[in-house]
C-alpha positions in Angstrom: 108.2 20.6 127.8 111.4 22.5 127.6 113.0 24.6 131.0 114.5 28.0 130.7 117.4 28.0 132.5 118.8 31.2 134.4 121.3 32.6 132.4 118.6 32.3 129.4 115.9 34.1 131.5 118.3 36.8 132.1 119.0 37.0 128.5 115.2 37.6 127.9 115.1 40.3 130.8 118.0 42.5 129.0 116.0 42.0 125.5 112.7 43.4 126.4 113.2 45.5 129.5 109.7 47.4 129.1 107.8 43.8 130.1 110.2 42.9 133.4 111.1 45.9 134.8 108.2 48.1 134.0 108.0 51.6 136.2 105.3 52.7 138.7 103.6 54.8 136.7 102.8 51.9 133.3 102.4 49.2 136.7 99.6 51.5 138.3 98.8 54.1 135.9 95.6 52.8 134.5 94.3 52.0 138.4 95.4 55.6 139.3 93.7 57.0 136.2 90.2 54.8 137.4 90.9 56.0 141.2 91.0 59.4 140.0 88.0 59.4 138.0 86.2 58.2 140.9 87.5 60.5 143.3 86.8 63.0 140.7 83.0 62.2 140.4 82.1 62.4 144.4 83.4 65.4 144.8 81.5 66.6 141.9 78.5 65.0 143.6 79.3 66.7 146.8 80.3 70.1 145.9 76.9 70.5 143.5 75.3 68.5 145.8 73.7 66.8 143.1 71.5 64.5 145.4 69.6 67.6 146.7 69.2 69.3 143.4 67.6 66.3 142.0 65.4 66.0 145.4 63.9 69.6 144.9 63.9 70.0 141.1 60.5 70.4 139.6 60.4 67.2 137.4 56.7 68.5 136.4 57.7 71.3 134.9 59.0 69.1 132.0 56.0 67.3 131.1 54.1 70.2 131.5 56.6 72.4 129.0 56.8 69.2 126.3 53.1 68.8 126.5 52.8 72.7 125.2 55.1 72.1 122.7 53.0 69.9 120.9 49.7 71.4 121.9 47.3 74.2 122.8 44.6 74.2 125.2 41.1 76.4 124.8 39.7 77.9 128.3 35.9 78.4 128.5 35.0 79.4 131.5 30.9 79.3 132.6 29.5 81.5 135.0 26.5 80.4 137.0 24.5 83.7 137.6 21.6 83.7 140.5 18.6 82.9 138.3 20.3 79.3 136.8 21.9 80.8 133.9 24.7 80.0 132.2 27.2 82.1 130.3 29.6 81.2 128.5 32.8 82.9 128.3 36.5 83.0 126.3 39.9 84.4 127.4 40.0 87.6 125.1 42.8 85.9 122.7 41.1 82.5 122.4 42.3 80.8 119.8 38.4 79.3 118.6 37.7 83.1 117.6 35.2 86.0 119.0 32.4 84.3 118.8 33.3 80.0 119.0 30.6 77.4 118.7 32.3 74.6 119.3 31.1 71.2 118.7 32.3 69.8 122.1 29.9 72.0 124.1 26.0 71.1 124.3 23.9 72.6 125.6 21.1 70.1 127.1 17.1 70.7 127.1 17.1 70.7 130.5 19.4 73.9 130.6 22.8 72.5 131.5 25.8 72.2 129.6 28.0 69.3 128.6 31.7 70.0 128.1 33.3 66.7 126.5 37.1 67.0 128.0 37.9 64.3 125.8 35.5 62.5 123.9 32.5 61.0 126.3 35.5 59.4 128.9 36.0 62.8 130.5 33.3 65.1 130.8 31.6 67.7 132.8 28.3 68.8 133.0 27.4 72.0 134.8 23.8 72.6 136.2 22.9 75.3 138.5 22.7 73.4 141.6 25.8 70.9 140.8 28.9 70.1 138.4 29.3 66.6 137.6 32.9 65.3 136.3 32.7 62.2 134.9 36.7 60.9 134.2 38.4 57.0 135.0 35.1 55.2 134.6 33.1 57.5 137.1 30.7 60.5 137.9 31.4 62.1 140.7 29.0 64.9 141.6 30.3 68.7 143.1 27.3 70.3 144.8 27.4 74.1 144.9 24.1 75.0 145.7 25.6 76.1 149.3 28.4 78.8 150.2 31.3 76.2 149.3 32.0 73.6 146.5 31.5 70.0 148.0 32.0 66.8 146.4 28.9 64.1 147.1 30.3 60.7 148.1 34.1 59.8 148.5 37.0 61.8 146.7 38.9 60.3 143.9 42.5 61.0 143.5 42.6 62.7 140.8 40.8 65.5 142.3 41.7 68.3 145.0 39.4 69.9 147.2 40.2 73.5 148.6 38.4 75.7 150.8 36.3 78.0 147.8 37.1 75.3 144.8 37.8 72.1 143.6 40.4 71.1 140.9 39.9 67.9 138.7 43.0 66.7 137.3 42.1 64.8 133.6 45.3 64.6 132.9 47.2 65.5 129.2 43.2 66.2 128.4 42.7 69.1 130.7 41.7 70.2 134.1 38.3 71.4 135.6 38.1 74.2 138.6 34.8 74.1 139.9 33.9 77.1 142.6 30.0 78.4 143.7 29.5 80.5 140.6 31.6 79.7 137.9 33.4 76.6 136.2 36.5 77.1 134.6 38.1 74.3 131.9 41.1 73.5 130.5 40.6 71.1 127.3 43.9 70.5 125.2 44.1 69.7 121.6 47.3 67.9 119.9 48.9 70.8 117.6 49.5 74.4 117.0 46.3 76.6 116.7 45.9 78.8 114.0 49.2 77.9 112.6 48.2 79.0 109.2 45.1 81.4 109.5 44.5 83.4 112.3 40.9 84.2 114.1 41.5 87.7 112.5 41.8 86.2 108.6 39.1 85.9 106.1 40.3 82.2 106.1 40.5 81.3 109.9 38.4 78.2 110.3 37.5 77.5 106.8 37.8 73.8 105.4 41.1 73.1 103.2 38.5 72.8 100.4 37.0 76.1 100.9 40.1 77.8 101.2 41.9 76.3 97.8 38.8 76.8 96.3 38.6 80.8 97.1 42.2 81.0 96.3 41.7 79.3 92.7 38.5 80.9 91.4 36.4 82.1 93.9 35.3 85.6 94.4 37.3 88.4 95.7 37.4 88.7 99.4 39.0 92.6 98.9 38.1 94.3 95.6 41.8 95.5 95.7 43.5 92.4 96.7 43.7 89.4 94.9 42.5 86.1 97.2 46.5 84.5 96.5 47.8 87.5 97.8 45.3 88.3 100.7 46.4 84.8 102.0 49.6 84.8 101.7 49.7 88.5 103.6 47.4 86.4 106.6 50.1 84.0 106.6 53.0 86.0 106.5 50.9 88.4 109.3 49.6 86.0 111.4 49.4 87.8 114.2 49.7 84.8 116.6 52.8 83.0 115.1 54.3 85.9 113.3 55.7 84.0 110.5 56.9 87.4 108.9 58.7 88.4 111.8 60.2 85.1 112.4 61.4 84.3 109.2 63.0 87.6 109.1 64.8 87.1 112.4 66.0 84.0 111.2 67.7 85.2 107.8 69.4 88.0 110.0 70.4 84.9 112.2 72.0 83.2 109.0 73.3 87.2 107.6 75.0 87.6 111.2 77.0 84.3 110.8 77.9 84.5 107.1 78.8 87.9 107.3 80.8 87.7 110.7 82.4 84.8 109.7 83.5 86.0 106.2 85.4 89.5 107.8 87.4 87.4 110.8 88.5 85.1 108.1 89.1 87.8 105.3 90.9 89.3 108.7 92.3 86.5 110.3 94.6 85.4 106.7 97.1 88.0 106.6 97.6 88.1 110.2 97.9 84.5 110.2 101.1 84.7 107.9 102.7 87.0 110.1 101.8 85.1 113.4 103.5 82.1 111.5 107.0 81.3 113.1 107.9 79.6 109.6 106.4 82.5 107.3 107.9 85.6 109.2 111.1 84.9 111.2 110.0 87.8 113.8 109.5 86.2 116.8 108.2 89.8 118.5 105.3 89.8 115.9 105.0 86.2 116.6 104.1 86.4 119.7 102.0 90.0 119.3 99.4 88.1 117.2 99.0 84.9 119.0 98.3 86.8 122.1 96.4 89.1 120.1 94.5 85.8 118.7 94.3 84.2 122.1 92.9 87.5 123.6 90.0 87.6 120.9 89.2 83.5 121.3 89.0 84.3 125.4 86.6 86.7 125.7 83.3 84.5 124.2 81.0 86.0 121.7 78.2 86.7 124.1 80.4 89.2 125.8 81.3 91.1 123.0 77.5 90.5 122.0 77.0 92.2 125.2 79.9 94.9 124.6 78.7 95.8 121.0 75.1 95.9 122.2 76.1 98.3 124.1 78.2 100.2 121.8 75.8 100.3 118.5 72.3 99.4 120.2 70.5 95.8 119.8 70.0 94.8 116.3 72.3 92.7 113.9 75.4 94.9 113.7 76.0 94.1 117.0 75.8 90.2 116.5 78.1 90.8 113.3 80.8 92.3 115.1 80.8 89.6 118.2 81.1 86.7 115.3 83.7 88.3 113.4 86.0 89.3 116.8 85.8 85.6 117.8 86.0 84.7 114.4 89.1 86.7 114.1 91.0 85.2 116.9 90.0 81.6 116.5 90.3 81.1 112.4 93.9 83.2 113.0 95.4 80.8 115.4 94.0 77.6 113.3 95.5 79.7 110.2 98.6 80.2 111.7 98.8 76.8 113.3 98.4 75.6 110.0 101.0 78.0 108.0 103.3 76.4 110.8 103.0 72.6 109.9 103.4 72.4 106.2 106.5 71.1 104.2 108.8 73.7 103.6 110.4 71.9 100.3 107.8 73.2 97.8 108.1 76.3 99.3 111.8 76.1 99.0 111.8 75.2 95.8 109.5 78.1 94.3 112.0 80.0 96.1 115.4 78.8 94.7 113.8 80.0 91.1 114.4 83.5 92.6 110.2 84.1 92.2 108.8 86.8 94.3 107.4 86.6 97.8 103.8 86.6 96.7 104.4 83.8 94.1 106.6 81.9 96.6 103.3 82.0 99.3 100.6 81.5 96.5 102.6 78.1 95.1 104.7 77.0 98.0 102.5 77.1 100.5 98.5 77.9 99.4 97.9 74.9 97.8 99.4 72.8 101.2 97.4 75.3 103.4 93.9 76.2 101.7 92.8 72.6 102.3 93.0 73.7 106.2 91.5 77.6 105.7 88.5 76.0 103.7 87.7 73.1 106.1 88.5 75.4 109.2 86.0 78.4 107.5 83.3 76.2 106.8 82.7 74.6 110.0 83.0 77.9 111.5 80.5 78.7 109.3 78.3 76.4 110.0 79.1 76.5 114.2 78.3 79.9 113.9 75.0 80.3 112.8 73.8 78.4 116.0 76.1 80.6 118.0 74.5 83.5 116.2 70.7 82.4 117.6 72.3 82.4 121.0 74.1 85.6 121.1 70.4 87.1 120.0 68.8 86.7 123.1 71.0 89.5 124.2 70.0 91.9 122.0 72.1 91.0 118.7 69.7 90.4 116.5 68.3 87.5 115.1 65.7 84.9 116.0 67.3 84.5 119.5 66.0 87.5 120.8 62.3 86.5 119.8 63.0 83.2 120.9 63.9 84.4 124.7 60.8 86.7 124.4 58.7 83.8 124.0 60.4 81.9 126.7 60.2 84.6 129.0 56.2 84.8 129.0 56.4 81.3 130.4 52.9 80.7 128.1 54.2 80.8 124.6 55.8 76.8 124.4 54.4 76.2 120.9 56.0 79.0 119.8 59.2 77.8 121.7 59.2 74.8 119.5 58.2 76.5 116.2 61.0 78.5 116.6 63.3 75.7 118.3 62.4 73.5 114.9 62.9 76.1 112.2 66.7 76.4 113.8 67.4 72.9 114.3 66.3 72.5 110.3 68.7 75.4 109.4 71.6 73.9 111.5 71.2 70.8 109.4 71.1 72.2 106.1 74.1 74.5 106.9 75.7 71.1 108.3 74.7 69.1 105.3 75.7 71.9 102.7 78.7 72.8 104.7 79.8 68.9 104.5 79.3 69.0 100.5 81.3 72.1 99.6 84.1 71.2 101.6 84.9 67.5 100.1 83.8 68.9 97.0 86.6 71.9 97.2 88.8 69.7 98.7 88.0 66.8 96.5 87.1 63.7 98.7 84.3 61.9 98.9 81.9 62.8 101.4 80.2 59.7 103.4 
């Protein structure tokens, strides 16, 4: 085992400096940057206080919206009248039709009704005298024969008793409100009603059979309308899901980004070669344009959604000009910032040939640069056309606005989703085909 000596320890101190005498700052630094961070997050704690706003949120509302999403629920509602009778009733726009029969309502010999919540687990029968809810392995009996609802024997948990009614939680199946004279149920069903048909088509609650069979050979429905065509006008009409509308909302979506992103970028080139230090020697115009670029980038696209709405009226033109403003500023400075960093020797040597101006940009510099406009455009592109769905709920057009209108009913979720899915499906095809043509133009391999 061999000592180091003094002298030779002091050699090694004056050889690597940066390990023996190391400053504050590369000592503490990385404890200072974890302090910080900490610091950092309780004040963000405190200053949203993030403990209260989790204390009050409504964590309910989430199941309640996600259950929507995937389902719809149908609302009978029975009305005891004074001589026993039952009648059975339908919101106006229910989605089993005008005139439903459904198979999960019976109505017994001995004049009540059965109403199977889901399957025979949860059920209710209603009588004239009482409303028994059967649910979690037992029958519990409501009597309301007298002025008020009252249930026979002890309460469960899952149900609720108010002064004129009592509610029966069932769960994701459905609820039960039970007052003197009338019973009103909620029984939900996993996916979207009357996606396809709706109550108002020839086709609505036919059999798949059926309906491929009246399409293929069967008799006309309409003397003047082929069967093909009358269902693809149901479809495309449905007047519950308005495909037609929505579909058309969304290709103004995808118009609105293609189009505003092709004018800022068919904008934002020649402005970019004068913003560019290295291209034009003017450092007055320089600076012009990049303020000019910076001002465009910091005033967002739903502002000038908002300022154009204003200006032209809601619709698409507005949603147009907000994309290609932005558009303008941002692919300018990216242009510009990438005019700035290529290598000025092929440039330089076009230019010693004496060759124009035009031929000196077009081989000196655009084959170094359009590597950066393509990539830069495409992704644009691409971030765009969800911008574009966003900037619609403000009146620009596109399938924003219809999705905020369905939102805003607080009653619509399954259109929510349908509309949430169609736009998720567009942003990943745009991503995908976005992805291809740029290594394809650019010539790498994609992975």
């Amino acid at each position: 085992m061999s000592v180091i000596d003094a002298n030779r320890m002091h050699e090694i101190e004056m050889r690597y400096p940066e390990y023996f005498h190391r400053s504050f700052r590369q000592r503490f630094g990385g404890l200072m940057v974890v302090i910080a961070t900490l610091l950092y997050g309780f004040y963000a704690v405190w200053f949203f206080d993030l403990p209260k706003l989790f204390a009050e949120a409504h964590w309910e509302r989430v199941g309640i919206y996600l259950s929507q999403w995937v389902s719809y629920d149908v609302q009978p509602e029975l009305r005891i009248g004074d001589d026993g009778s039952i009648d059975i009733r339908y919101p106006r726009f229910s989605p089993l039709g005008d005139n439903p029969h459904p198979a999960w309502l019976v109505h017994n010999p001995d004049g009540s009704i059965t109403v199977s919540i889901s399957g025979t687990s949860r059920t209710v029968t209603v009588s004239k005298s009482e409303t028994i809810v059967t649910a979690h392995g037992v029958s519990v009996p409501v009597d309301v024969s007298s002025g008020t609802p009252k249930v026979v024997g002890p309460v469960p948990g899952w149900m609720t008793v108010y002064d004129d009614n009592v509610l029966a939680d069932l769960g994701f199946a459905g609820n039960v409100s039970i007052s003197v004279d009338r019973v009103k149920i909620r029984k939900r069903f996993i996916g979207w009603a009357n996606f396809i048909f709706d109550t108002q088509s020839s086709f609505f609650d036919k059999p798949v059979g059926e309906v491929i069979s009246l399409i293929v050979s069967g008799p006309r429905i309409k003397p003047d309308q082929s069967n093909l065509s009358l269902a693809f006008d149901d479809i495309w009409n449905n007047s519950e899901w308005q495909h037609g509308d929505v579909w058309t909302k969304l290709f103004q979506t995808i118009v609105m980004a293609f189009l505003g992103t092709l004018l800022g970028s068919l904008a934002a080139f020649p402005l970019a070669f004068m913003a560019a230090r290295n291209i034009t020697p003017n450092r007055f115009l320089n600076q012009v344009l990049k303020r000019f670029f910076d001002f465009l980038r910091s005033v967002d696209m739903l502002i000038w959604a908002l300022f154009l709405t204003r200006a032209f009226g809601p619709g698409p033109l507005a949603g147009s000009g907000a994309i290609f403003l932005t558009e303008t500023g941002t692919l300018g400075k990216l242009y510009a910032e990438g005019l700035e960093n290529i290598d000025n020797k092929p440039r330089e040597g076009v230019k010693s040939t004496g060759a124009e101006t035009v031929l000196v940009h077009r081989y000196g510099i655009m084959p170094q640069i359009v590597p950066v406009i393509v990539s830069q455009t495409l992704y644009q592109w691409e971030s765009n056309v969800r911008g574009a769905t966003i900037i619609g709920a403000v009146g620009a057009g596109g399938i924003g606005l219809k999705l905020w209108e369905a939102m805003r009913t607080n009653a619509n979720w399954e259109n929510v989703a349908y509309m949430v899915i169609l736009i998720l499906i567009v942003v990943f095809l745009f991503d995908a085909a976005s992805n291809a043509l740029r290594h394809r133009l650019m010539g790498t391999k994609a992975h």
